[in-house]
Each structure stands twice: as structure tokens, then as C-alpha cells.
N, C-alpha and C positions, 0 to 999 in steps of 0.2 A: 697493185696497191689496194689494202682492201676499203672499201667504200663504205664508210662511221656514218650512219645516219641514224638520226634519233629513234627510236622505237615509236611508233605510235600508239601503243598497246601493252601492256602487262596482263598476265594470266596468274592469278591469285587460284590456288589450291586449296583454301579450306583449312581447317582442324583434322580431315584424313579423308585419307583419300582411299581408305578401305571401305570399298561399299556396305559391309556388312553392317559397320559402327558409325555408318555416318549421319544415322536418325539418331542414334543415340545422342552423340556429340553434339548435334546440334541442339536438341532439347536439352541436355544437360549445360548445354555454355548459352540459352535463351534462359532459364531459371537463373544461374546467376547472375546474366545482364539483368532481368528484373530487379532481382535482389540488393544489386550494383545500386539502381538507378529509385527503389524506393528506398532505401537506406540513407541515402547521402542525399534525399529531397527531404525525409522527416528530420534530416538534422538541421540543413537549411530552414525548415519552417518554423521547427523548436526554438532554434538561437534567434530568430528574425521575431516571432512570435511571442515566447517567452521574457519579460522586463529582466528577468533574474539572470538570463544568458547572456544581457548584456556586459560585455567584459572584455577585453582583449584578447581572451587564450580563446573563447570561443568564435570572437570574430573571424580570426586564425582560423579558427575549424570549419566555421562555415562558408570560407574560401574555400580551403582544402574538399570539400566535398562538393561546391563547384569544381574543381578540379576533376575531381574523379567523376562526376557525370559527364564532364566533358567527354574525359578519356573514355570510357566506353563507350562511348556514343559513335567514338571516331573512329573505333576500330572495331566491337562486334558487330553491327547491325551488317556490313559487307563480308564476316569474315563466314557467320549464321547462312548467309545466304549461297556464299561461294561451296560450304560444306553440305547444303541439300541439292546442290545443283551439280557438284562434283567437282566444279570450279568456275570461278567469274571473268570478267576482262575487265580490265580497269585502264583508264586511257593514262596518259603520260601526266598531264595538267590534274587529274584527279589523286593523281599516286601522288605528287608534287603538294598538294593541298593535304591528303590524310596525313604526309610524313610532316610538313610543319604547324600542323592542329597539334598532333601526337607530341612530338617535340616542345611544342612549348609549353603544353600542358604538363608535360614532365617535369620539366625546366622550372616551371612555375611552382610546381609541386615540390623541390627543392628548395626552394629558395621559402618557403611558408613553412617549409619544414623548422628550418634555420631560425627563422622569426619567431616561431613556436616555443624553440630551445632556446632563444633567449629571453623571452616573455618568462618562461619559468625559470630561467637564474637569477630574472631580476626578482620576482617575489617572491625569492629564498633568500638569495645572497642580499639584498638592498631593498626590503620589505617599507623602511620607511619610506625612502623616494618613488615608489613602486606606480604608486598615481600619477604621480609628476611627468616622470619619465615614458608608460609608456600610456599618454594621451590620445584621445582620438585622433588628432593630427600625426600622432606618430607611427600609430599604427597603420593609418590609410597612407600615409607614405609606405611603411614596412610592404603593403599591399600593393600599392601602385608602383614599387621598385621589382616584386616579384612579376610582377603580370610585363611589365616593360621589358625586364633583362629577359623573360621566357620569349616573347617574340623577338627580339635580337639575335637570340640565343639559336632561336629557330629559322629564323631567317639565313642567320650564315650555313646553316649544317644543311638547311635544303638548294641556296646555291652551291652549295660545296659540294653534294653530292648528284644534283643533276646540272652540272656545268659537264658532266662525266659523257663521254657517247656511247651510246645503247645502239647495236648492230641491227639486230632486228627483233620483233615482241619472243619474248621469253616467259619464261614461268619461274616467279619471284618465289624461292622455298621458304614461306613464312604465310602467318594468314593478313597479314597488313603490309602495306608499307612500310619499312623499314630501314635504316642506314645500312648495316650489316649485310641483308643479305641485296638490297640493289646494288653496291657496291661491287659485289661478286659476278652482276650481270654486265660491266661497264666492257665496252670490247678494248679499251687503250689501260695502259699501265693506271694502277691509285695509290701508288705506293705515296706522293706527294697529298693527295688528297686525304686518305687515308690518316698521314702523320698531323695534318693540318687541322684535320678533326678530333685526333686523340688528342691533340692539346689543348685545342680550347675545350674538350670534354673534361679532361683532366683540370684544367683551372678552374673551371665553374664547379664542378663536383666535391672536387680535393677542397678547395677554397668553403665550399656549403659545411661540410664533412668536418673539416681543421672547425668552424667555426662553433658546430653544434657540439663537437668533442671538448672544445674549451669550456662550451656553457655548463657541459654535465661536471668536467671538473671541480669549476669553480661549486656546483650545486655540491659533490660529493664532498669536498671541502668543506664547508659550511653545514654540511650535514655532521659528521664527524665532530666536531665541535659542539654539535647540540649534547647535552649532558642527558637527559630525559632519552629515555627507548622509545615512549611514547613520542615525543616530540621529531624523534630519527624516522620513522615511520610515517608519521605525518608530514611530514617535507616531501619524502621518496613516494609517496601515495599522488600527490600531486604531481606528477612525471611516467608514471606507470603508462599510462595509457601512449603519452606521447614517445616514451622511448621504444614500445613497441612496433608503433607505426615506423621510426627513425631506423628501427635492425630490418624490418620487412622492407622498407623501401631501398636501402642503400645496400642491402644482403643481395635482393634481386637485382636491382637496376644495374647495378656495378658492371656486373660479371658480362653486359650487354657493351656497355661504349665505354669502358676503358680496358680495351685489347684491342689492337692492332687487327685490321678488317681479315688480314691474310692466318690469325689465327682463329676466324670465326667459325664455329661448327654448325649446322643446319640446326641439326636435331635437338642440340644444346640449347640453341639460339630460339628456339620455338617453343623448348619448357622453360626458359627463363624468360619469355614474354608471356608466359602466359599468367607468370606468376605479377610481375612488376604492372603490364597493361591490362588485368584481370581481373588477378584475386586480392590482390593490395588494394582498388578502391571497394573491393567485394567486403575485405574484411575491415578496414578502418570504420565504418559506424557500429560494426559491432564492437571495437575495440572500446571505442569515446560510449558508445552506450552501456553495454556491461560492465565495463570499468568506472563508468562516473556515474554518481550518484545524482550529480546534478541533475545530467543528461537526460539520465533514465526517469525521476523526477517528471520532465517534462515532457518526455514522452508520453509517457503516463498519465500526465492529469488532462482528463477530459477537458479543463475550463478552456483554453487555448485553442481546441481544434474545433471549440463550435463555430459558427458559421456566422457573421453577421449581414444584414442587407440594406443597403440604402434605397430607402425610401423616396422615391421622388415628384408624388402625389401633395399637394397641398397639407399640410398639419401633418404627414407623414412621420415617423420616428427615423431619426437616424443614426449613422455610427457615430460612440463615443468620441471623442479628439483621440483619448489616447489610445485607441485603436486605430484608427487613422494613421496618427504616427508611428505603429506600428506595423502596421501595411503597407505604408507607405517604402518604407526597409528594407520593405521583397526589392523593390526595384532602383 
């Protein structure tokens, strides 16, 4: 009978595992984690910093881009390291933790996606109600409902996949933890596990997916009805950015957790993460800043990023109130 005992070890391979290209790689995938992680901090500090960013589509955005520092956070800094070393060890409890950081920061990333695309149907399709409806309270619910269902969401898919037994340490073909390919190291059948996963992936996704499809509808609707070219352009202008983000994420992510484990491909598997856990939070600030006007706007203007200090001396100067409350937003 063979003897199922947990792995206490995983061996993570890197970005490649061709010696010649593995300085490369790794320098080339450390410039985009930079890029990754000041990208989607200047958008964080714009919207937080900025009075004029204050708005719903942006609050949206500047979750979304916590999102994505997460996301890289959780998976290049080990993957950089496992590719100059030629590969790393990573224990069981750690693989357990990257896979449901990664996970729910996805999860979460869906689901803001969604909220996104409905924030823009409402102030197209329902521009009078547009304040009413989506209120501060509404939104930090929209927010507080994404960031909750992504740890639920994570929590089952990482019981789900290390309730599996692992024979002894292996070498996980991926540079992270990931559903896919541990699944491929389990030494007992997953065929149940497997199924159990593709459906609640498929409800959360199909369900995210049907809901941001509806929104565009209704937007495309409503747009079609505007009489003015000018006015059909200026409706679709304010969606640009986000439907871009909506084909890059759901193009890549897809092709990852809704297929059956047993038709998962290594090699496939490793360029469509590189693309979804990579270059999706790499490219979404460039999407929201070269496409928006506002964005970039604030990017741009010096007034916001200078620097204030409090004074703590006697008669000392100190910060405005409304910066203050404006600081105060970082946290």
C-alpha cells in the first residue's frame, strides 16, 4: 500500500531554468515588478491625494491597484529569486499561504472588476440617480463584498486543494503556487477535487462575467440611442479604459481555472500566468493613466505630491485640515 504522507517541501523552478537566460529573466521580470508596484502606488496616491479623484469609478481603481500590488508582491519576489538560484524550496504552509493570498487577490480583482462595470452603466444608462445610487455607503459595501467573497473564495480552493496528499517534495512546474499545477503533484486521484473546483470557479467567474456583460449591454443600448456622434463617443470614452482592463483580465485569467486540472498544460499554464499574475497589474495603470485624462491630470500636477510636515514645536506651522483628511484616506 503506498504510504500518502504530506510533502513537507515544494521545489519552485523559476522563470527558466536555462542557465544562459536566467540573468536575463530575472532582470527583465524585476523591472516589471518595479513598474508593477510604482504604477499602482502613484494611482493609489493620486486618487487618495487628489479632491478631484474623489468619485466612485476611482475609488474602484484605487482598490484595483491595491490589488495588483498585492498580486505581485505574492508571487514575483520568490519567483526572482528561485530563477537566480535555479530554483528555491518552499515548505508546504508557505505554498498554502502564497496560493490563497494569489487567490483572493484575484477573486477580489473580479469582483471590483464587476463593480467597476456597473458604476459605468449607472452614469450612462441612469445619470440622474447616479449620486444617489452609488453613495459612499454603497460603494464601500461594493468593496467590502469584493474583498470578503475573495477570502471565501480562497479559502475553499486552498482547502480544496491541499486536503489532496502529496507523496513526497516535488518540483511544482510553475514559478508560484498555483491550483493547476499542485493538483498535478497530488499522489491520490482529483478527479472529485478537481470538479469541485471547476465549479465554484465557474460560478464566481461566469456569474462576475454574465454580470459585467449585462452592464456593457445596457451601456451599448443606451448609447445607440444617443442621436449626437459627439455624445456616442463621449459615453463609450468613459469605459475605454475599463473595458480594456475587463478583455486583459478575463482573456487571460480564464484559460487558467476554468478547465478541468487533467487538461492542464505546464507550458501553457506558465504563459498564461504570466500574463494574468504579471502583466495585467503591470499594465492596468498604464491603461487608467494614458487613457484618462483625469488620471494623468493628476499625475502631472506637481501641487499634490509636495510634501507637507508637522510641526511639533511650540507656534510651529502645521498641516492644513484638508490635508489631513486627505492623509488621513491613505489608511
Amino acid at each position: 500500500m503506498t504510504n500518502l504522507t504530506a510533502a513537507p517541501v515544494f521545489v519552485l523552478p523559476g522563470f527558466s531554468e536555462i542557465p544562459e537566460i536566467q540573468l536575463l529573466s530575472a532582470a527583465t521580470f524585476l523591472l516589471v515588478d518595479l513598474a508593477a508596484i510604482l504604477g499602482n502606488t502613484c494611482i493609489v496616491a493620486a486618487v487618495t491625494l487628489d479632491a478631484r479623484l474623489h468619485t466612485p469609478m476611482y475609488f474602484f481603481l484605487k482598490h484595483l491597484s491595491l490589488v495588483d500590488i498585492g498580486s505581485v508582491s505574492t508571487t514575483l519576489p520568490q519567483a526572482l529569486v528561485a530563477t537566480l538560484l535555479g530554483s528555491v524550496r518552499i515548505s508546504l504552509p508557505a505554498c498554502a499561504s502564497q496560493l490563497f493570498a494569489f487567490v483572493c487577490l484575484g477573486s477580489a480583482e473580479c469582483f471590483l472588476i464587476t463593480s467597476m462595470a456597473y458604476d459605468r452603466c449607472l452614469v450612462i444608462y441612469r445619470p440622474l440617480v447616479y449620486r444617489a445610487a452609488m453613495s459612499p455607503g454603497t460603494c464601500a459595501s461594493l468593496v467590502a463584498v469584493a474583498w470578503g467573497s475573495g477570502l471565501l473564495f480562497s479559502a475553499f480552493h486552498t482547502a480544496n486543494t491541499f486536503s489532496l496528499p502529496f507523496c513526497s517534495p516535488d518540483v511544482i512546474d510553475h514559478f508560484f503556487c498555483d491550483i493547476p499545477p499542485l493538483m498535478r503533484l497530488a499522489c491520490a486521484g482529483t478527479r472529485v477535487h478537481g470538479a469541485a473546483g471547476l465549479a465554484v470557479s465557474g460560478c464566481v467567474i461566469m456569474s462576475c462575467f454574465g454580470l459585467t456583460v449585462l452592464s456593457y449591454v445596457r451601456i451599448l443600448v443606451t448609447v445607440v440611442r444617443v442621436r449626437s456622434a459627439a455624445g456616442r463617443w463621449k459615453a463609450l470614452s468613459t469605459c475605454s479604459s475599463h473595458l480594456a482592463t475587463v478583455l486583459l483580465f478575463y482573456a487571460t485569467g480564464s484559460s487558467a481555472y476554468m478547465q478541468p486540472p487533467a487538461r492542464y498544460c505546464p507550458r501553457q499554464g506558465r504563459l498564461a500566468a504570466v500574463f494574468y499574475s504579471v502583466l495585467t497589474p503591470t499594465l492596468n495603470p498604464l491603461i487608467y493613466s494614458l487613457r484618462n485624462k483625469d488620471v494623468k491630470a493628476s499625475l502631472l500636477n506637481p501641487a499634490i505630491w509636495q510634501p507637507s510636515w508637522v510641526m511639533f514645536h511650540a507656534g510651529g506651522p502645521g498641516i492644513p485640515l484638508d490635508k489631513i483628511e486627505l492623509l488621513a484616506k491613505c489608511f
